[in-house]
C-alpha positions, 0 to 999 in steps of 0.5 A: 407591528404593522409591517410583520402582521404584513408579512405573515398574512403574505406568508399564509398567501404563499403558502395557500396558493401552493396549496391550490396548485398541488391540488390543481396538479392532483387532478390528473392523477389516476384512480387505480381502478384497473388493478391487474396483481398476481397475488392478493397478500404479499408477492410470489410464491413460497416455496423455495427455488429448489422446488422450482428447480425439481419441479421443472421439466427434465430436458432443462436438467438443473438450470432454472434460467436462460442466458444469451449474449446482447447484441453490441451493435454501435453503429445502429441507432440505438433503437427502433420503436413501431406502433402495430395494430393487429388481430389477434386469432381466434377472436374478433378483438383488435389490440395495438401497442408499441413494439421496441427493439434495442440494438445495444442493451448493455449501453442503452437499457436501465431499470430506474427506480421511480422518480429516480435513485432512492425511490424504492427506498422511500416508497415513491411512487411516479408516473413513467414519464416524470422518471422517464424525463428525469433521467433523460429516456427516449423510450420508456414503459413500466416494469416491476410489480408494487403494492399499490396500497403502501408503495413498496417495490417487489422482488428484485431491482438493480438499478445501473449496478446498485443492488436497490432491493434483494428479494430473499431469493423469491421465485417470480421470473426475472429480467437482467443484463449481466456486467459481460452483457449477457441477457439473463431470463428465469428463475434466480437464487438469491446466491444467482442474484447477488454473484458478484463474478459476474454481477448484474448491472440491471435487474427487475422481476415479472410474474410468468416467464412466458416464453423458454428458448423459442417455447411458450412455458406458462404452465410450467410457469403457472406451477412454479409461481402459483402460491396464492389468489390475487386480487383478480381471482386465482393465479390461473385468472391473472393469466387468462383474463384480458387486459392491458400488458407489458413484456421484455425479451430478446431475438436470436440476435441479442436484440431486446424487445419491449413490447407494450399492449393497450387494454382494460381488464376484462374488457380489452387487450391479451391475456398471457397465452395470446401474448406469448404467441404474438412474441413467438410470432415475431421472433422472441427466444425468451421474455417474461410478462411484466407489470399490467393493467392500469401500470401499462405505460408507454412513453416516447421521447417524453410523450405520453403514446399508449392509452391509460385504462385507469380513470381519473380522480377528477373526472372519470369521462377521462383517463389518467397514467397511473404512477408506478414503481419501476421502469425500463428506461432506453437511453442514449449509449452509457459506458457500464460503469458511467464514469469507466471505473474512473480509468476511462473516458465514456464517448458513444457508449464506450469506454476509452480507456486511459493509458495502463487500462484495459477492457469494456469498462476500464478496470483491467489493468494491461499488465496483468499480475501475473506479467510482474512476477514475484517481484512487482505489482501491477499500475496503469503505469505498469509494473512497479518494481519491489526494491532491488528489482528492475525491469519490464517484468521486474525480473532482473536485479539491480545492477552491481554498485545499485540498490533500493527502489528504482535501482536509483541508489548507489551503494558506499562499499569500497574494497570490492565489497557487494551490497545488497540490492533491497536495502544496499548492507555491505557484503565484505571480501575476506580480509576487511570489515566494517559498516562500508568494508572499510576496515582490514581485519585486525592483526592476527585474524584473516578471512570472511568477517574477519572470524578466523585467527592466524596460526602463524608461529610467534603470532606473527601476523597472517595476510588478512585475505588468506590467513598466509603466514608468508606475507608482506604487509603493507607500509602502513602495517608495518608502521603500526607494528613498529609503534606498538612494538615500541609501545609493547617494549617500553610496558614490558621494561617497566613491567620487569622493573617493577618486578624486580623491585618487588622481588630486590632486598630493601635497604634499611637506609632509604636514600634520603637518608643517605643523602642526609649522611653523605652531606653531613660527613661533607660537611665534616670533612669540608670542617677538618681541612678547613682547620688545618688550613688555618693551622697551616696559614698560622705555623708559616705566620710564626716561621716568618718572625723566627731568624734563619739558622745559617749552621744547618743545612738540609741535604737529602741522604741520596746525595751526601756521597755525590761529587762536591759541585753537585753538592754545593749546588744542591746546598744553595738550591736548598737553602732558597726552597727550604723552610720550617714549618715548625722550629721545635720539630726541626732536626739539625742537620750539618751543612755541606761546609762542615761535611766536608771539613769533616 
């Protein structure tokens, strides 16, 4: 327990001495006694830029600002500041302040918010030397108005390409660097601010343009501006009293000039009129009357070096910088954008560009879209070429056997097939098809896709190419051919069989049962002569036990009137081969012996 009430009394200690410090840094703060605002409620007039416009003189027509090309000047420093001291005409005051002048204000010049990016939003307020060190300035001074009560900046601000604050088109002369560079003075609509053709990369409103092409134009300023009283008196009074001042302009050159005067209102210092001579005495073409009074601030490389008219909290005997809303920041040489839109390297100021990029800033493409053609898209590398397309503009087609993205497929047609050179499809010649053209057209049609049918006679097939009926096919067809006549002959042969059975008489009788008839009489017949061979074998078995009779003899009829020796002979032949088969049947015949005794 002991050790955490340590602990905590510790903590309070902390925190009491940050306390203290704040408060001891608090000391050097300004009163904002020397307030120096055009307008007592809000900011600028009410009236519409179409007022400003008719109400300009004839001679501007409808422009309502004035645009003049910065110098781009590299090989100068960056900028050069002097300090003068001078009389000012008419009068026996004597005012001091610092004169700057940009050689290169597209690179070196920024509108920063105070205290750097976000500040406007959050209502920051800072003095110019704390945004100034932030953000690394060698020159800086105050620039736009803010409402010293709640902190809020007015009118337009861009800050380093951002649109940081848009006024609604509210008329208060205005300050700008366009993305080409050009320097921008006058009244702007809100449509003029928020171009994007050629965008603002800086922007920041004043009150009074005090100098139109090489003239003094403050009471057509006083006219286009005057609204309301300010907290000085009427909008005449702001410009008519002495005070401290600050201003931005241009020389024929394209130079930028920031110019700061030292002062105290009512006491020291130029009113507008004194001003907007001393510019045109020095060669200014254009310039508009920024932020004033006790906000006219003047910082060199991160030293204080002009003289504060507002007093100090802690001590009025002394004088304190007072903390102010925007600031012109000169820096070193910064690519517009910083990072050369991320296809550059920013070295002094400039943009390399990497390989397939062009212009100040690196966003331009070196081939154009208009170098690809219908078929191809523009890269840093070039033109990429759709599929099918090939060349440096993409203007030429795959070669014949390619397709596809780069030309770097090749295609799978075959027999003299062409494909397409986007998606490598297959375009067959007459007389074949198929997914590659690997198919000739089946027999009895020919031509493109095979969709005509031959009108050969007997449906003879044709040449699949021509649809001629006077071909000769190859071996292979003449093969298939062969099969399927083979094939055809066989199914049309058992097509006819069927046929004539079908038509033929049916016999009553099927052949099983013939067969069944036939085998029976076989066995029948087979049964008969197997009887009478039994019958044989038994007559000749009785013949054998029967003695010979020696008076009979057989002597056939044809040889009965034959010589005597061919009848003995033919008697003794008999007598040996002769036998009975059955001794009751047998007819008695005379023998030779007895014929011839006879």
């Amino acid at each position: 327990m002991a050790t955490e009430s340590v602990k905590c009394t510790c903590v309070w200690l902390l925190l009491w001495l940050c306390v203290r410090l704040s408060q001891t840094t608090n000391t050097r703060e300004s009163m904002d006694d020397d307030i120096l605002l055009p307008y007592s409620q809000g900011h600028g007039p009410s009236h519409s830029h179409r007022y400003v416009r008719d109400c300009q003189p004839i001679i501007h027509g409808n422009t309502t600002y004035e645009s003049w090309p910065s110098s781009n000047r590299s090989g100068q420093p960056v900028a050069e500041t002097k300090l003068f001291v001078s009389n000012i005409p008419g009068s026996s005051r004597i005012v001091y302040g610092h004169m700057t002048v940009v050689n290169d204000p597209l690179r070196t010049v920024s509108v920063l918010e105070p205290g750097g990016p976000g500040g406007c939003e959050m209502k920051v307020r800072t003095t110019v030397r704390e945004t100034a060190e932030e953000a690394e300035c060698l020159y800086a001074q105050n620039a736009g108005f803010f409402n010293t009560s709640t902190g809020h900046c007015l009118g337009n601000v861009v800050s380093n390409v951002r649109v940081v604050l848009d006024s609604g088109g509210l008329q208060n002369a205005q300050f700008g660097i366009r993305k080409d560079g050009s320097l921008v003075f006058g009244y702007l609509s809100q449509d003029d601010v928020l171009d994007q053709s050629n965008p603002f990369v800086q922007l920041v409103s004043g009150v009074v343009w005090l100098l139109r092409n090489g003239e003094i134009y403050i009471n057509e300023s006083i006219e286009a501006e005057c609204d309301k009283t300010q907290e000085t008196g009427g909008f005449r009074t702001f410009v008519d009293v002495v005070s401290a001042r600050t201003a931005v302009g241009h020389d024929e050159q394209g130079r930028l000039i920031l110019f700061h005067f030292d002062g105290q209102t009512n006491a020291r210092g130029l009113n507008l009129w004194e001003m907007a001579d001393f510019l045109k005495e020095h060669g200014v073409i254009n310039a508009i009357n920024l932020d004033g009074g006790g906000s006219a601030t003047y910082v060199n490389n991160g030293v204080l070096a002009s003289y504060p008219s507002d007093h100090c909290i802690s001590d009025n005997m002394w004088r304190c910088e007072r903390k102010v809303s925007t600031i012109l920041c000169i820096h070193k040489r910064r690519c517009q954008p910083a990072n050369c839109s991320e296809h550059g390297d920013c070295v002094d100021g400039h943009c390399q560009c990497h390989d397939g990029w062009q212009g100040a800033a690196c966003d331009s493409l070196v081939c154009q879209p208009s170098a690809c053609g219908p078929h191809g898209i523009c890269t840093a590398n070039g033109c990429v070429c759709d599929a099918g397309w090939r060349g440096k503009n993409c203007s030429q087609e795959c070669l014949a056997g390619f397709y596809g993205d780069g030309c770097n497929q090749t295609c799978s047609c075959v027999s003299g097939g062409s494909c397409d050179p986007v998606h490598g499809r297959c375009t067959c010649p007459p007389g074949f098809h198929g997914n590659y053209c690997e198919q000739v057209c089946p027999l009895g049609f020919y031509g493109l896709s095979c969709a005509q049918e031959c009108q050969c006679e007997d449906r003879c097939p044709c040449d699949p190419q021509t649809g001629s009926c006077n071909t000769t096919l190859p071996g292979g067809t003449n093969y298939t051919l062969h099969t399927a006549g083979h094939c055809l002959a066989r199914k049309m042969f058992t097509s006819w069989r069927q046929e004539e059975d079908a038509h033929r008489e049916r016999p009553y009788l099927t052949e099983q049962t013939w067969l069944i008839i036939t085998l029976t009489l076989a066995t029948v017949l087979s049964a008969s002569l197997l009887v009478h061979l039994i019958q044989a074998c038994r007559a000749v078995s009785v013949a054998s036990h029967i003695p010979e009779r020696k008076d009979y003899s057989y002597v056939p009829l044809n040889n009965i009137n034959r010589v005597t020796s061919c009848a003995t002979d033919n008697n003794e032949r008999a007598e040996k081969d002769f036998q009975l088969e059955d001794s009751d049947s047998q007819d008695e015949i005379w023998s030779s012996s007895h014929s011839g005794q006879s």
